[in-house]
C-alpha positions in Angstrom: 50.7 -62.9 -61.6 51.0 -66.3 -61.5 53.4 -66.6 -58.2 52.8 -64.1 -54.9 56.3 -62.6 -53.7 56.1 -62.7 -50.1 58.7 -60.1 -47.9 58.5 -61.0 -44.6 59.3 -58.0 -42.0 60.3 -59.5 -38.6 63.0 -62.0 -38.6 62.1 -63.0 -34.5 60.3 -66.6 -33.5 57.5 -66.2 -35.9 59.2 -64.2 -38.7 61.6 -67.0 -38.7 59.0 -69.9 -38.5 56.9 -68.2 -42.0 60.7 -68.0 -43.6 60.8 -71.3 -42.8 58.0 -72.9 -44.7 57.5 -69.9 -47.6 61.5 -71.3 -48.2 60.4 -75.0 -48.2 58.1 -74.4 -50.8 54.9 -75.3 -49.0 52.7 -72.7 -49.8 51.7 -73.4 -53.7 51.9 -70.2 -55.4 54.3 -68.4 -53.5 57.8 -67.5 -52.9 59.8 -65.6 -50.7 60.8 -63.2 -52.1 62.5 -60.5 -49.0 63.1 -60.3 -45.6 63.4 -57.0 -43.1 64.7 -56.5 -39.6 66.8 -53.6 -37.9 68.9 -56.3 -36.6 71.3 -58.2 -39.4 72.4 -60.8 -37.4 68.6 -61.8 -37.2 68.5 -62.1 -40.8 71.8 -63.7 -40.8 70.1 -66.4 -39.0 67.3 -66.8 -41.3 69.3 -66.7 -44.3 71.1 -69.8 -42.9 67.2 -71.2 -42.6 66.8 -70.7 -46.5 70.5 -71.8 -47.0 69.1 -75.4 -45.6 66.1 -75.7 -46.7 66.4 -74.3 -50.7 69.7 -73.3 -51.6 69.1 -71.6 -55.0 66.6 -69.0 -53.4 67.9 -65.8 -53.9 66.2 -63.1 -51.3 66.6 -59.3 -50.9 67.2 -58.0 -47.6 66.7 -54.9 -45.8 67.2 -53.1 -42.4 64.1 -50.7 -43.0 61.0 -51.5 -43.9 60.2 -48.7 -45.6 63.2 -49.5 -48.4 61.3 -52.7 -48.5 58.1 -51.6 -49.3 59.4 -49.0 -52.2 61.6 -51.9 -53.4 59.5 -53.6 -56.4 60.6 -56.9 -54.9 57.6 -57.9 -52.9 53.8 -58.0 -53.9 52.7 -59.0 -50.6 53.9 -58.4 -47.2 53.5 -60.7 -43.9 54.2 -58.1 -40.4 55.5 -60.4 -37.7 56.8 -57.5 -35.6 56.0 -56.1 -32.4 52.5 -55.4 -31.8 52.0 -51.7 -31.7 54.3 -51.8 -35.5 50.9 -54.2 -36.9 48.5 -51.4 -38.4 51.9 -49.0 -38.6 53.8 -50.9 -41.3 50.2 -52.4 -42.6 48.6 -48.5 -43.7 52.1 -48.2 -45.5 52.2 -51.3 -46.9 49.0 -50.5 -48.5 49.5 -47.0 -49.3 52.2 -48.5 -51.6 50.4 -50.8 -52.9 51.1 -53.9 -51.5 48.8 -56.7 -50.2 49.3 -57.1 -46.5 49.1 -60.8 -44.3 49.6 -59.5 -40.7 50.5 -61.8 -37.4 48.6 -61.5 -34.3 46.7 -59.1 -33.0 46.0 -56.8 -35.6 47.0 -54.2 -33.2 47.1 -53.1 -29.8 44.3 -50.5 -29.6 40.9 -49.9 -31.7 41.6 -46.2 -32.4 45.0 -47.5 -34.0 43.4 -50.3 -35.9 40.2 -48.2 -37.3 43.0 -46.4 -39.3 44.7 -49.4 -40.6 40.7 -50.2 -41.5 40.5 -47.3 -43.6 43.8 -47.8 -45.3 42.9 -51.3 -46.3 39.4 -50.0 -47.5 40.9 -47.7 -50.1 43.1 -49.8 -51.4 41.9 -52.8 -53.5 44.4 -55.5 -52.1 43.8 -58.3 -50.0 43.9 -58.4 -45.9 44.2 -61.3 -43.6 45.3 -61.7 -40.6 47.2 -64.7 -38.7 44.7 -66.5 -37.2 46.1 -69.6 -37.9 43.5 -71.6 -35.3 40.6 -70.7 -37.8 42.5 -73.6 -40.0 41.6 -76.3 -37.0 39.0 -78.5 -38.2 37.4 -78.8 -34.8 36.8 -74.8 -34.2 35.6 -75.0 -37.7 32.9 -77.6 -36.8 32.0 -76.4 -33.6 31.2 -72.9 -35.2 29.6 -74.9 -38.1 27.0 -76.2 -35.3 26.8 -73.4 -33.9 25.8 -70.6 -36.4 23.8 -73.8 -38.0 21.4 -73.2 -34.7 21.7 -77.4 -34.1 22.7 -76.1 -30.4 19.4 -74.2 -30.2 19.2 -70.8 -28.7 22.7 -69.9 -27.2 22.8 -70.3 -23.5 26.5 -70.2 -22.1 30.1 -70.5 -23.3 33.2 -71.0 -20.8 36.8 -71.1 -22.1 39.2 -72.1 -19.5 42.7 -71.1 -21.8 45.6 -71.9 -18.9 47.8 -73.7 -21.0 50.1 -70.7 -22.1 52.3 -71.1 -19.4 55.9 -69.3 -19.2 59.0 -68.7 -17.2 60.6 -65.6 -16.1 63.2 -66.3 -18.8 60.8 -66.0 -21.2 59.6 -62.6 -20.1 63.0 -61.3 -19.3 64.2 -62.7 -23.3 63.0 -59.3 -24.4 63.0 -55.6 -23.5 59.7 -55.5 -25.4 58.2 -58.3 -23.3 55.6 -57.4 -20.8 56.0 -53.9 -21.0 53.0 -51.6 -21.5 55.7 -49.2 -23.8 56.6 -52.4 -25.7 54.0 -54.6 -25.7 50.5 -53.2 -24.6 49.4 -56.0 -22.3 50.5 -59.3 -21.0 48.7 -62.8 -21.7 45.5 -61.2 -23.4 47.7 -59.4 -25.8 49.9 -61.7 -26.8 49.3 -65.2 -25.4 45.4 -65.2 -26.5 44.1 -63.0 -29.3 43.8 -67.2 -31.0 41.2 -67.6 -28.4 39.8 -64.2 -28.6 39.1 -64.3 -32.0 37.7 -67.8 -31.8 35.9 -66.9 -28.9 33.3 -64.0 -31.6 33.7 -66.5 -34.6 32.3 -69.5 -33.0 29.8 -67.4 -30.4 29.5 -64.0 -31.7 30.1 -60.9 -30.2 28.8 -59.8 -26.3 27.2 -56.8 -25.8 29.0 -56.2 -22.3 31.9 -57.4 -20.9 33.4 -57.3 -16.8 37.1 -58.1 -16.7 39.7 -58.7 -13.5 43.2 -58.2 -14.6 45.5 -59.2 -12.3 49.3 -57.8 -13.3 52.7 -59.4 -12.3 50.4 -62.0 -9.9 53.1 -64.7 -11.2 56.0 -63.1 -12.7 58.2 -60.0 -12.2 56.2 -58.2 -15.3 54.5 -54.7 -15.1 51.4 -56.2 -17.2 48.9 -58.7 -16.8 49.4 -62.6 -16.6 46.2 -63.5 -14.9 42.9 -62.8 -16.2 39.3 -63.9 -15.6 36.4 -62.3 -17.7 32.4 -62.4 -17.9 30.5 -61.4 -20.7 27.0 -61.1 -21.6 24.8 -61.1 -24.6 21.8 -59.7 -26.0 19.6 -62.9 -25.6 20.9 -63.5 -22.7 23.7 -65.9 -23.0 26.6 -65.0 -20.9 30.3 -66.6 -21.4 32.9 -66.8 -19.1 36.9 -66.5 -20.1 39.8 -67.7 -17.7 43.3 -67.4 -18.5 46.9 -66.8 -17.6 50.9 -67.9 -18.2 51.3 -68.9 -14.1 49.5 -72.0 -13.6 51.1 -75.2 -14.6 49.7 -78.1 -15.8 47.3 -75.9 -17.3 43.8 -76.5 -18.6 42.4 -75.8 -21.9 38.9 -76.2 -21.8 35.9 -75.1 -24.0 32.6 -75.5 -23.5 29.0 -74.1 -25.3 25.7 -74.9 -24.1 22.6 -74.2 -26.2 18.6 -75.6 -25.6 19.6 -78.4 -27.9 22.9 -79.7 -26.5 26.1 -79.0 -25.2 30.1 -79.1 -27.1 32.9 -79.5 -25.2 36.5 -79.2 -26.7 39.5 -80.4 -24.7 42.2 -82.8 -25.6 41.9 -82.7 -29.3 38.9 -83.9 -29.6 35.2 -82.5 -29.5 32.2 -84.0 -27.0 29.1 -83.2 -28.9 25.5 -84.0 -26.8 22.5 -83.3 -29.1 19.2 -83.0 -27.2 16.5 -84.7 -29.1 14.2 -81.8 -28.0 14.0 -78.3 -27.1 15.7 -78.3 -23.4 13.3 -74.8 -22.9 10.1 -76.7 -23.8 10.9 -79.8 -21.7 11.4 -77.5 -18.8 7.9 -76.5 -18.7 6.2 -79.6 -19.7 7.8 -82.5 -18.1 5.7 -83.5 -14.9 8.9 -85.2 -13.6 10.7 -82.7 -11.2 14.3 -84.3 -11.7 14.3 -86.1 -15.5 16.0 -84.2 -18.3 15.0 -84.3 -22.2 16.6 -87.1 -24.0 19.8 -87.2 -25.5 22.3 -88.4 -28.1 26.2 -88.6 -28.2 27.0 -87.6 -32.0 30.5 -88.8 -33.4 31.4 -85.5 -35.7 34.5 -88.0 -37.1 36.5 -85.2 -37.3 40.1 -85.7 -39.4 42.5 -83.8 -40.7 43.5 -84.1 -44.2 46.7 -85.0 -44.8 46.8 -83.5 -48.6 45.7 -80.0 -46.6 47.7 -77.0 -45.1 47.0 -75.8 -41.9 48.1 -73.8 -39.3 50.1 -70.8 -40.2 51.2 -72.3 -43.9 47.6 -73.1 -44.4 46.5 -69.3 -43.6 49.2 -68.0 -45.9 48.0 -70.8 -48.3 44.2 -69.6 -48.1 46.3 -65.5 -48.8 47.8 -66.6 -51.3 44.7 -67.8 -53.3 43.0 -65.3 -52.6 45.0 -63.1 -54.2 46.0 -64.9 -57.0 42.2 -66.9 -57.5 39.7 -64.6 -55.8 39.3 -67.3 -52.8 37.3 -66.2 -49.8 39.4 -65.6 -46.6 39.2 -67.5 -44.1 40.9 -64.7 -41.8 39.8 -61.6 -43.0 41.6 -58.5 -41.6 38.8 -56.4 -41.3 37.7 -58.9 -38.7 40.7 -58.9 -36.5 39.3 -55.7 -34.6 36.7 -58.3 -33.2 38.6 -60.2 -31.0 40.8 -56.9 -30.0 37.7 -55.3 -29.4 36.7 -57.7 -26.2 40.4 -57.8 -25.1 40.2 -53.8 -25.3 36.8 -53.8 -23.0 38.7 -56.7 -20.1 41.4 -54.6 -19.7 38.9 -51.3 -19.4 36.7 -52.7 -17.1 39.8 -53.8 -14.9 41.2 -50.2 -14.8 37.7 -48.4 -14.2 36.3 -51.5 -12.2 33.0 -51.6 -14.4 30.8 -53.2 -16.8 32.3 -52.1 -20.4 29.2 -52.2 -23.0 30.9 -52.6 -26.6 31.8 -51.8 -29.6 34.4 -49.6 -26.9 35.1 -46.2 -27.0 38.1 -46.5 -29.2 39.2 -42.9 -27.3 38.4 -43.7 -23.9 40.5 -46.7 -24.3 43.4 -45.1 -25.9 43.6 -42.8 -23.4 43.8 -45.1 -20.5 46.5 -46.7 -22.5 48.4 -43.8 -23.0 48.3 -43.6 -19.1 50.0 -47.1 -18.6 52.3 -46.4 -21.6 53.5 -42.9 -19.7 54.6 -44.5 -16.6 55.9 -47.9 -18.7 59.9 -48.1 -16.7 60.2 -51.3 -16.1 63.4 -52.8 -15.7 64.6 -56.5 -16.7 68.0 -58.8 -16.4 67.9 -58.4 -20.0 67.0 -54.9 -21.8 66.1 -55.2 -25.8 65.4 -51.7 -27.7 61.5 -51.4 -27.0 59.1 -49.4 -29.3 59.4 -46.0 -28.6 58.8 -44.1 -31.7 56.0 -45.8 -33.5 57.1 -44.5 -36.7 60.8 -45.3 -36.6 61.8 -48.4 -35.0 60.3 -51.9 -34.1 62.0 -54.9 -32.9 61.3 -58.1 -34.4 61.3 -60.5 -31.7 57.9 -62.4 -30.9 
């Protein structure tokens, strides 16, 4: 194979933005080869996209994904559809043989994305997911110092994410939108699995998790839009996660402590404090009740290079190698249910009011879902066809 044909299924905001640069012939070794929707005038729009950007493309297009996947045309395909559709059209996808690049999250529930697991592990095609923030060279460094132990023995991590602000024209753009039936959650579900996921990659994984979910606090939405979450972890670290889409200008904040310094991320740019000695062992040694252990402010230089792809083109870049080279992922699929996994146990802890321990019951969860998803009637200015039979029907817009 020397070239990956891509089909892209989902012509919405971020089916459209992939077209976009898969058509403009960034990603080296790859071509669009298809695009999907259940709307046409969606992929009307996108063919006027390719139209601009590389005239002689010639792309197949279909209403049903399923025609798409039998088709021949595609070797890989990237799901940008709504949420619940993720490990739906992904088990098919493989199951036919295709590789499978899928947006953000990987799903909406654990039980739902175990089974997309098992489908990936029996076929011998690649699986990434979307996380297009893994490509940021400074979450790459500060998880480079931090699973390098130069922050010591991990202490505290606070994320203050309240940057994703949004109008009630955003949430009323889509019937889909903020709907338990359509979406499966408000700003942890869509807004922040980026954070999520970076949140396990660069820290690791908590052991238990307290979550207060506040829904419609800000906007006329059935779900979520205001969350604050506390975690803890088997040595004892605890982190702290603070978000929502109501507070404008909003912060975005990150900060991990360890006994050997302290990061902070904000603004583009990293703050890294290297302690020149154990904080733990000064504690108990220092005869001075107030001093603190000496300290050093390190300038990582951090750049990015201009020669490189990042973001989502860089993601599709790293996919594409990977099948075509045997590259390592930088995104792997299989760890997608991570992220999902802490979302799952805020939103559980706010409907039972209680410590959740993880991994979470992948049942219990689904159940309480299925509650939320039951009495889903929410009513907008503008109604879109939600997702009402999982096997049948998605809607594209993101």
């Amino acid at each position: 194979m020397e070239k990956v044909r891509y089909g892209i299924i989902g012509c919405g905001n971020m089916g459209s933005s992939h077209i976009r640069y898969l058509s403009e012939g960034k990603v080296e070794g790859a071509v669009l080869a298809a695009i999907c929707d259940i709307k046409p005038e969606k992929m009307d729009n996108v063919e006027k996209i390719i139209a601009e950007k590389n005239p002689d493309l010639k792309v197949s297009r279909y209403e049903d994904y399923k025609e798409l996947l039998k088709s021949g045309d595609v070797d890989a395909v990237l799901i940008a559809t709504p949420h619940y559709l993720h490990p739906t059209i992904g088990i098919e996808a493989f199951e036919a043989g295709l590789h499978v690049l899928s947006e953000k999250p990987i799903g909406v529930y654990t039980k739902q994305v175990l089974e997309l697991y098992e489908a990936a592990k029996k076929s011998d095609k690649v699986f990434g997911i979307m996380y297009n923030q893994r490509t940021n060279p400074l979450y790459q460094k500060v998880r480079e110092i931090v699973q390098s132990g130069q922050l010591g023995e991990l202490k505290r991590c606070v994320w203050i994410i309240t940057n994703w602000y949004r109008t009630q024209a955003y949430y009323n753009s889509g019937g889909w939108r903020a709907t338990w039936k359509g979406e499966g959650g408000g700003v942890l579900t869509n807004q922040c699995p980026h954070n999520l996921d970076l949140w396990q990659w660069m820290f690791g994984m908590p052991t238990k998790v307290r979550g207060f979910c506040y829904n419609g606090k800000y906007h006329d939405i059935e779900v979520e839009d205001d969350v604050t979450a506390y975690a803890e972890y088997a040595n004892g670290a605890t982190a702290t996660f603070i978000t929502t889409t109501g507070e404008f200008p909003g912060t975005n904040r990150l900060e991990i402590s360890g006994d050997r310094g302290k990061i902070v991320v904000e603004n583009d740019k990293i703050t890294y404090t290297k302690l020149l000695e154990s904080e733990r062992e000064y504690c108990f040694k220092s005869t001075d009740g107030f001093a603190g252990p000496k300290s050093e402010n390190v300038d990582l230089g951090i750049s990015r290079d201009p020669n490189k792809l990042y973001d989502h083109a860089g993601i599709t870049q790293n996919f594409t190698n990977a099948i075509l080279h045997g590259e390592e992922l930088l995104s792997p699929g299989l760890e997608g249910i991570n992220g999902l996994q802490i979302s799952n146990a805020i939103y559980l802890s706010s409907w039972l009011d209680k410590t959740i321990e993880l991994p979470v019951d992948p049942e219990v969860y689904f159940e309480e879902l299925s509650k939320r998803i039951a009495t889903s009637n929410f009513e907008k200015a503008e109604v879109v066809e939600t997702v009402a039979d999982l096997s049948s029907t998605y809607n594209s817009n993101k």
